[in-house]
N, C-alpha and C positions, 0 to 999 in steps of 0.2 A: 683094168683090175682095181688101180687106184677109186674109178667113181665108185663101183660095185661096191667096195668095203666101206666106202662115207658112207651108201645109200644105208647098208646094213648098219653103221651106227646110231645115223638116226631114226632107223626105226627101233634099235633098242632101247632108246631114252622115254621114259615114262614120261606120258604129258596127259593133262587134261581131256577128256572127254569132248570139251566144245570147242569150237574157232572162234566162237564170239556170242557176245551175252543176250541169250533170247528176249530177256523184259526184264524191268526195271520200272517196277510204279511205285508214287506217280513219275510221270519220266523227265520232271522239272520240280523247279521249286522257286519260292523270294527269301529275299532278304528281309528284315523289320517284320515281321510278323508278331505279333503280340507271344504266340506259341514260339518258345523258342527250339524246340524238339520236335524232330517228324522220321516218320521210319519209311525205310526203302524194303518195298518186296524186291527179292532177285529171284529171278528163275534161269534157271540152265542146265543141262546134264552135269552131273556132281558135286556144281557148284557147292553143297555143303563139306566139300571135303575138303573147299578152299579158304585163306582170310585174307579177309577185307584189311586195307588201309588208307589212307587218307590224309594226302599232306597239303593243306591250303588253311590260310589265316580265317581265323574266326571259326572254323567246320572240325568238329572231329568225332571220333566213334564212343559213343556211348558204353553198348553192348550191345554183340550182335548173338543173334538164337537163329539155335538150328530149328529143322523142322522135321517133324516124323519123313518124307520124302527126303533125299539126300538132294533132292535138285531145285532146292528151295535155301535161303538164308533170307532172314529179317534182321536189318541192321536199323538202330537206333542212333540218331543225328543230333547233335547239339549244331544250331546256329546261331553264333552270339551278336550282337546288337555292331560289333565292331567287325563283324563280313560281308563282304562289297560282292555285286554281280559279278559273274565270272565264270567259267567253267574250270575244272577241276577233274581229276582223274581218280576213280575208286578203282584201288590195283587189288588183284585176287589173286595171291601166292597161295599155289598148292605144295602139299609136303614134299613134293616132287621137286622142285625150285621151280615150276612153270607158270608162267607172270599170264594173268590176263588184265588188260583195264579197260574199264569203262569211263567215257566221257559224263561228266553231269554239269547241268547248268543251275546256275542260282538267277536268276533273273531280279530285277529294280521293278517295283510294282508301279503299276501304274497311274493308279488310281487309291489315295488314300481311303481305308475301310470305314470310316464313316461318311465319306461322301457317295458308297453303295447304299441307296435308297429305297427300300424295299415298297411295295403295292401298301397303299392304304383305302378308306372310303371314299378318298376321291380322285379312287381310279376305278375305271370299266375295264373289264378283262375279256378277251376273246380267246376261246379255246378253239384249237385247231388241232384235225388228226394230219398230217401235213400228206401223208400217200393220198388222200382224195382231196388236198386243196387246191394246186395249181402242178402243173408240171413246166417248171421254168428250163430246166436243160434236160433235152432227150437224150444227149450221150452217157449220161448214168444210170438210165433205167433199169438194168440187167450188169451184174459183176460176174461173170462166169467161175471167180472162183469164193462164192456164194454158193447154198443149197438151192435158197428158191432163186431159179434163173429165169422167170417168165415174167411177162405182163401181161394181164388178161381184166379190161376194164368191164368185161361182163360176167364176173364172176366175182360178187361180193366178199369172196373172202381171201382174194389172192390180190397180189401187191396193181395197183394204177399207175406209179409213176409220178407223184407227186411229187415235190420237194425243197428243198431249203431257198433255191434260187425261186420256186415259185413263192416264196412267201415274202420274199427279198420285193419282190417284181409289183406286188400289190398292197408294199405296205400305205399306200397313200390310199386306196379306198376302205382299207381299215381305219385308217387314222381319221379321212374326212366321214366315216360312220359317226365318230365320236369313240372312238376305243382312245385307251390311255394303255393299254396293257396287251402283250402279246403273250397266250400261252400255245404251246406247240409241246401233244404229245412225244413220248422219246424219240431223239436224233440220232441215239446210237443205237451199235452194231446189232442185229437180231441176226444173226447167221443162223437159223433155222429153217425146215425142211417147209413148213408153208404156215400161213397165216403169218407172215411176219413182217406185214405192213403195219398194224396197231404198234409195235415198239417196245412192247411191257415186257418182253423174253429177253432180257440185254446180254448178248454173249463176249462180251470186250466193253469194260466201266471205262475205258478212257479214249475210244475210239469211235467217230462220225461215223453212221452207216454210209456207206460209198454209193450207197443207192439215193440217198437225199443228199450225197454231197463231200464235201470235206471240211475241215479245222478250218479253214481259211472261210467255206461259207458260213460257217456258223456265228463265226466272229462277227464277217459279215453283216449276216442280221443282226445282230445285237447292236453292231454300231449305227445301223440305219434306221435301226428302233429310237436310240438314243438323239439322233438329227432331229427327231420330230419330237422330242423330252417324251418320247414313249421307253415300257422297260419293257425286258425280256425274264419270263418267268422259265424255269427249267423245267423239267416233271423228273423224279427222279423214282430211284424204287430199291428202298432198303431192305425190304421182306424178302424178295428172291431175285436167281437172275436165271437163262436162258436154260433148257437141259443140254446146249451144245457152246456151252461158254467153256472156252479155251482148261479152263480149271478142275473141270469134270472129269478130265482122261487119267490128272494129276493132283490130287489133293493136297497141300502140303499138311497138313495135320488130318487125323483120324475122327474128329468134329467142326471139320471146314464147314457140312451143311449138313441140317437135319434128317436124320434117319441113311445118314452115311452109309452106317455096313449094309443097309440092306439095300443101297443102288451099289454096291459094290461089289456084292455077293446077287448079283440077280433076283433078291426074292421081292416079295409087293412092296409097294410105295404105298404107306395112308397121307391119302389126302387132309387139307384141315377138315375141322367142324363145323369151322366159322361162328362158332361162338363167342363174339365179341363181347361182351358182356361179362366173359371169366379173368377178363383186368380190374374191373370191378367190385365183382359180384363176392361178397365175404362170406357165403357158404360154400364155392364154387368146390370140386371136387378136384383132387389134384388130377387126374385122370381128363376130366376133360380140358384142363388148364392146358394141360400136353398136348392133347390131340391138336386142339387149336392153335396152339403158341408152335409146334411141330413138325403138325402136319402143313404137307409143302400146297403151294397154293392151288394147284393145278398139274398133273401128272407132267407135263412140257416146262413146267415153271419152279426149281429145286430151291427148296427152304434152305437161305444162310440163316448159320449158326451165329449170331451177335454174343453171345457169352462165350465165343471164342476172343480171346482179347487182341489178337492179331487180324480176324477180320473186323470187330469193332473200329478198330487202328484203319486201314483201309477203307473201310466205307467212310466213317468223317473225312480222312487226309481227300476223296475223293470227289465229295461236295463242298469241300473249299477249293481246289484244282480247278471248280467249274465255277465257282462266284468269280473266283481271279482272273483266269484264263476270260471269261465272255463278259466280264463287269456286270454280275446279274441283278435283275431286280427282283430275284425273290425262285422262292423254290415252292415246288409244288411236290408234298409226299403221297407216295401211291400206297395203299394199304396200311393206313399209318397202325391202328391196335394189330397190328399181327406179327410184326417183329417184336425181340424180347422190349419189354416197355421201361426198361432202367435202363438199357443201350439206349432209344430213342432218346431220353430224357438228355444224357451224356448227348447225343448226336446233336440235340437242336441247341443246346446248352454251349458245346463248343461253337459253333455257328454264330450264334446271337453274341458271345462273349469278345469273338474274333471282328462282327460286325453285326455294329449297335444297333444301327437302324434298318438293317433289313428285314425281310419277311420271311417266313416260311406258312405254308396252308397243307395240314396233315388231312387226308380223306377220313375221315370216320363216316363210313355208310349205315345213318340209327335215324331210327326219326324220331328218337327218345332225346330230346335236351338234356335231360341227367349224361348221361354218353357223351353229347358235344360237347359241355360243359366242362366233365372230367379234364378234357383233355389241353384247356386252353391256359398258360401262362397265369399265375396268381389264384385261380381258381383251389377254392380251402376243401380239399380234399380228404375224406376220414381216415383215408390212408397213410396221410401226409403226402402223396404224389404231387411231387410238380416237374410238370413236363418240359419248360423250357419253349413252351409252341407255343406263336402268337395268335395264329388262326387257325380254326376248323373249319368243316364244311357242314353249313345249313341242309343238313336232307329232311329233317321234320317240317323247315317254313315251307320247303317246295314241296310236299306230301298236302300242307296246309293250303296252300297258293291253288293248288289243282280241286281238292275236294272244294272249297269255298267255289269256285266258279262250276261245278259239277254238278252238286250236289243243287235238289233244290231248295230254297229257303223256308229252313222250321228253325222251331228253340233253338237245335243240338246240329244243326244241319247251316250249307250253306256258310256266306261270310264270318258268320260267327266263329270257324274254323281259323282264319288269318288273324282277327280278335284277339282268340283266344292264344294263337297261337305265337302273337306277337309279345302278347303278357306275359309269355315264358320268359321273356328276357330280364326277368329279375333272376332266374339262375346262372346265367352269364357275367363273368369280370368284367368282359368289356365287349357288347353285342355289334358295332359295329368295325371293331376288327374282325368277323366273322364272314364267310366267303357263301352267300347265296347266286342260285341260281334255278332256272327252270327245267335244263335237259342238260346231258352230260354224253362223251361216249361211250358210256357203259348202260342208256336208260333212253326209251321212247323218246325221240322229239317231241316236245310241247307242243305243237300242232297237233299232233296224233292223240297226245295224250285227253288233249280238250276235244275230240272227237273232228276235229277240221273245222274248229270254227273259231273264224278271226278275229271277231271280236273279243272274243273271251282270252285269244291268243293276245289281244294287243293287251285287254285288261292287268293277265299275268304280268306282262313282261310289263309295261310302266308302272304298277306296283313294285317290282323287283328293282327297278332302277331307282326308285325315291324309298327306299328302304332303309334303315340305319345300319348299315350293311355294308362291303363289297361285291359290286356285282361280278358276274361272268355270265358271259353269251354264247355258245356254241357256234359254229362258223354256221350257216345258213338256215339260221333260225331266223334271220331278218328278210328272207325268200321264203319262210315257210315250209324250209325241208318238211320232208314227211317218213316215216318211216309204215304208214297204215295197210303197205299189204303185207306186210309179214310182221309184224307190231312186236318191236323189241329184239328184234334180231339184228346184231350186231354189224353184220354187216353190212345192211341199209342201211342204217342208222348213221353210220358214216360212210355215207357217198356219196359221190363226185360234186362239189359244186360247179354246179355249170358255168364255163367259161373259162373253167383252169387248165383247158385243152385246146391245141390249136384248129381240131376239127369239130369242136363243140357250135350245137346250131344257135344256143340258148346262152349268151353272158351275162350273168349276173352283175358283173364289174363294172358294164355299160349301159346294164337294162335293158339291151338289148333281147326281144324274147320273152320278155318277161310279163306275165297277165298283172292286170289293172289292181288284185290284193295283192301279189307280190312286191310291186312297188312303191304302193301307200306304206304296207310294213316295215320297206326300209327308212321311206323319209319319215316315218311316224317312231323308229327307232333312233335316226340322226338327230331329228328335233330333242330330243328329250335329253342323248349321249351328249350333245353339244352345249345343252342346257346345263348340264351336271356340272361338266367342267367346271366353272366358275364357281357352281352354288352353294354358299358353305352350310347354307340351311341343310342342303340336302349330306352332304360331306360330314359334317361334325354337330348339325341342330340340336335341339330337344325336341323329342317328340311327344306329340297328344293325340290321343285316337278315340273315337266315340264306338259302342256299342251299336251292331249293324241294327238300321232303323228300315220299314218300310221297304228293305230290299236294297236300302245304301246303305254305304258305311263313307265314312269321313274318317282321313289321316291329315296332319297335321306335321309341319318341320319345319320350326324358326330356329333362327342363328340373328340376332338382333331386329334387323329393319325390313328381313327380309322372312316371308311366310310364303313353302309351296302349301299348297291343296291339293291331295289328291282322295279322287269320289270315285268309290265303285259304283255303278248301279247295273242292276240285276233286273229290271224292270222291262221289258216289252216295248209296253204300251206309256204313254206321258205320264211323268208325276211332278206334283209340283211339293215342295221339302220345305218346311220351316227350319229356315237358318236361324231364329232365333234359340235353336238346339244348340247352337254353336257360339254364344255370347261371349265365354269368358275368353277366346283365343282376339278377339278383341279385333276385326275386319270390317265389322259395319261401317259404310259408307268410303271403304275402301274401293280404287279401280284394282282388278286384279287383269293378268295379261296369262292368254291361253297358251302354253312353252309350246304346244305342237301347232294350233291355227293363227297364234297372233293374236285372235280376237280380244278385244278387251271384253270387261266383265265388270259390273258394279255388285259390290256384297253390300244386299240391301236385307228386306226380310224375308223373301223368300228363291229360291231358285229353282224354276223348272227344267226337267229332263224328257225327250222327247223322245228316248230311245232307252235301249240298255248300250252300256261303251264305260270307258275312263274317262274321266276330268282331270286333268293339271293345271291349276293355276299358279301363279307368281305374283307377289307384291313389286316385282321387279320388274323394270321395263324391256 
């Protein structure tokens, strides 16, 4: 009788909805941070009906704000200069007296913020989609409590098996390529129903996809990147995230993401316009400004709201979470014009302010320089815009790069394309903080694009590398992927490099398998990556470049004692070139040394070429 009546007491005592606090982002913190203010999302069933407190030295509560959901509170943290690492208890009294607490940890950083070094011009960057690089552990292939449970490596668009450990397992034939730089498409969570190998659907901002891995491997890589003074670049994505990201079922405000009511009321979704150019553009019509700034990237991919100032708040606190947590060398933005563009500014702005010398590289997909320009750090904009961003991406020099070797040689046609195109760079701040390259994964392999031919293939690519520039490489562009039987379809495009499986007949990694141009490719790409390293002509020179002659063109990159050469020719059949075109760079009766054959070289008055290819020489031994 006695139990019976306790039992019925305490089920009359009003308590809280939950046993324990669903999330807390981000779910850590330091100490010393420059920002001394950072705010906690909580989520939990009622949690708004409860308050927060907080009793530890140096930490206390600002102001915390409800949220249109009740199962939401955002609380605002002072941490002052004099609070040590530690954990600490955020206790949540509800009007009930029912106590819930949560653990939180302050952590000792590890690494002071100006010793986080971001990519500059002399580093090489390798892009990696990491589901088709390597599959280093088979026990993660499949999470069954995931959507897509399958692995199907004949079927371009569903998940390989790739992942963190395999990237971990082959950083030394990256490294001995010549790369300084690792970028690796997103590692987080894509809980979606398929295609959710690429990574650009993030349904969890602060969580490893479990199919490439964990926290620990990610770290992992970065620290093994760092053993060889290589960095780790992040790929992030401020514009949208997954349509099955934990936050969709539960909004906590009424403009979490664009065009809310109407994914919440079932009616159509407008997509963007993709009119990038209405950041710009001083007639633009507020109408399509919307559409574009609005509309969500892709029906699967839901447009955040950044003029909400509580997701603003989260996405910064959530890309310093990941410089900290992985010691990064640099962040890579997806979609950069398509979020609101005064949040971006804020975004890179707190970044750079928190840490001095790192990088970020915003995608601008234009092959209009006025566009890339806009967007770079110091660049005197009529709008007054300043973005806070150190690098964009060169899509007009690689539009230039490909017609110049394509096209054939007239006035308007042909090299005079790269010419011209290089001359653009009097509307740039600063052209070699800018991020070139040949193929990307969202665009034909370079092979493909040059119609499968090597030579031209090798030409692009050691022009790209001695460019006043930051390069990137796509992972088996140096094997000559190809993408030519379905030309531009995504999911060729990135796939499998052979060898990153243990039943693969063909390793790239060993050269094993591999025909007589795929191999010249790589060592003809190592010679050049390994060359750079050092070369400050190439890294930080002046450049000089002559007006394409005869079907050649000459570039030029000194940094004191040291001059590369690099000669396109477009030529066939032999020609022999009057170097006295080239006087005032001052090489006469210099030996130059060939960075891919060795061979030495005398610049006398004239030099013949016996084929079409690239030249590189060095005054350097």
């Amino acid at each position: 009788m006695l139990n019976r009546l306790f039992l019925l007491i305490i089920l009359a005592i009003p308590v809280l909805s939950f046993a324990q606090i669903e999330r807390v982002e981000p779910p850590n913190w330091w100490v010393g941070m420059k920002t001394n203010t950072m705010q906690l999302l909580v989520k939990n069933p009622d949690i708004g009906k409860a308050t927060p407190s907080i009793t530890y030295k140096g930490v206390r509560i600002l102001q915390v704000h409800h949220a249109t959901s009740k199962n939401y509170l955002f609380i605002d943290l002072e941490i002052s200069k004099d609070a040590h690492p530690g954990t600490f208890e955020i206790v949540f009294q509800s009007n009930t007296g029912e106590n819930l607490t949560y653990n939180y940890q302050l952590l000792e950083r590890e690494v002071p913020a100006e010793d986080l070094i971001g990519f500059s011009s002399q580093d090489a960057i390798y892009l990696i989609t990491p589901d088709r690089f390597a599959n280093g552990d088979y026990s993660n292939d499949i999470d069954i409590s995931l959507q897509e449970k399958t692995i199907n490596r004949n079927d371009d668009y569903a998940r390989h098996g790739g992942d963190i450990q395999g990237i971990i397992n082959h950083i030394d034939y990256i490294s001995d390529l010549g790369f300084t730089a690792v970028w690796p498409s997103p590692l987080l969570t894509n809980n979606m129903k398929s295609a959710s190998y690429h990574g650009y659907a993030i349904t969890d901002f602060y969580q490893v996809d479990p199919r490439f891995g964990t926290l620990a491997n990610y770290k992992s890589l970065a620290a093994s990147l760092r053993k060889k003074d290589m960095k780790l670049i992040m790929d992030m994505v401020a514009n949208h995230c997954g349509s099955n990201h934990w936050w969709m079922q539960d909004f906590p405000f009424k403009d979490w993401v664009n065009q809310q009511s109407n994914f919440e009321n079932k009616r159509p979704i407008n997509n963007s316009n993709h009119r990038r150019t209405t950041n710009q553009d001083p007639y633009a019509s507020k109408r399509d400004k919307a559409e574009f700034q609005e509309g969500w990237f892709v029906e699967a991919m839901p447009d955040l709201n950044q003029r909400n100032p509580f997701m603003a708040t989260y996405l910064i606190q959530n890309s310093i979470w990941w410089i900290e947590t992985l010691h990064l060398g640099g962040i890579r933005q997806d979609t950069y014009p398509y979020p609101d563009k005064d949040f971006m500014a804020d975004w890179a702005g707190a970044i750079m302010t928190e840490y001095p010398n790192f990088s970020i590289v915003g995608e601008e997909w234009s092959v209009n320089p006025l566009l890339i320009a806009y967007w770079q750090t110091g660049h005197k904009n009529k709008d007054g815009y300043e973005s806070n961003l150190k690098s964009t991406m060169d899509f007009a020099m690689q539009k230039n790069i490909v017609d110049a070797l394509n096209e054939p040689e007239k006035w308007d046609q042909g090299l005079v394309k790269i010419y011209e195109g290089l001359a653009n760079d009097f509307s740039y701040t600063k052209p070699r903080d800018i991020m070139v390259f040949m193929d990307n994964h969202d665009m034909s392999r370079i092979f493909t694009q040059l119609k499968q031919d090597v030579t031209k293939t090798q030409m692009a690519l050691g022009y790209l590398l001695t460019l006043p520039r930051i390069p990137q490489v796509y992972y088996g562009t140096e094997i000559l992927m190809s993408d030519h039987e379905k030309p531009g379809d995504h999911g060729l495009i990135r796939t499998d490099f052979p060898g990153g499986w243990a039943d693969d007949s063909i390793n790239a990694f060993t050269g094993e398998g591999l025909y007589k141009d795929q191999k010249n490719m790589q060592s003809f790409l190592k010679s050049i990556l390994n060359y750079r390293k050092s070369s400050k002509a190439i890294a930080e020179g002046k450049t000089v470049h002559f007006a394409p002659f005869l079907g050649t063109y000459f570039m030029f990159r000194t940094f004191k004692d040291e001059t590369v050469v690099v000669i396109l020719n477009k030529n066939e059949t032999p020609i022999t070139i009057d170097l006295k075109r080239y006087l005032e760079i001052g090489l006469t009766g210099k030996t130059l040394t060939n960075v891919v054959s060795g061979n030495q070289v005398e610049w006398l008055e004239s030099m013949t070429f016996n084929t079409s290819g690239i030249t590189i020489l060095s005054t350097k031994k």
